[in-house]
C-alpha positions, 0 to 999 in steps of 0.5 A: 517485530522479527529479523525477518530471517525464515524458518530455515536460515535461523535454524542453520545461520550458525553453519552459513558462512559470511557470504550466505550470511551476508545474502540472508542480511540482503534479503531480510532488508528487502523483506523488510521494506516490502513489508513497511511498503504494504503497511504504508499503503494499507494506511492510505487506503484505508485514510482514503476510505475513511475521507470518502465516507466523511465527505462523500461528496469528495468521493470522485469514484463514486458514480452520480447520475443525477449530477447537475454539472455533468449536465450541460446540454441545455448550455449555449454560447452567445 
């Protein structure tokens, strides 16, 4: 999918020297974790999404008011 280098540093790599080479590694890793971060959380939303519209009884963020549990005025302890 890429080395993750921008425009500029794959234009002018051949004239970096090993320390700004070496600077351009670091940060293409950390692009590249960044980007498997947003991949992985975009799978669990969009897991999540798919799990509440299967079982929408699962779905603890949709608002019921006509949930019989959450009713217990009429509850007494003896």
């Amino acid at each position: 999918m890429g080395c993750f280098r921008s425009r500029d540093e794959r234009f002018n790599w051949m004239s970096f020297s090993e320390l700004q080479k070496q600077d351009v590694i670091r940060l293409c890793a950390q692009r590249k974790r960044r980007r498997q971060y947003a991949i992985f959380n975009a799978r669990k939303l969009q897991q999540q999404q798919l799990q509440a519209s299967i079982n929408t009884q699962l779905d603890f963020d949709a608002s019921d008011d006509n949930d019989v549990l959450s009713d217990v005025s009429d509850f007494k302890l003896d």
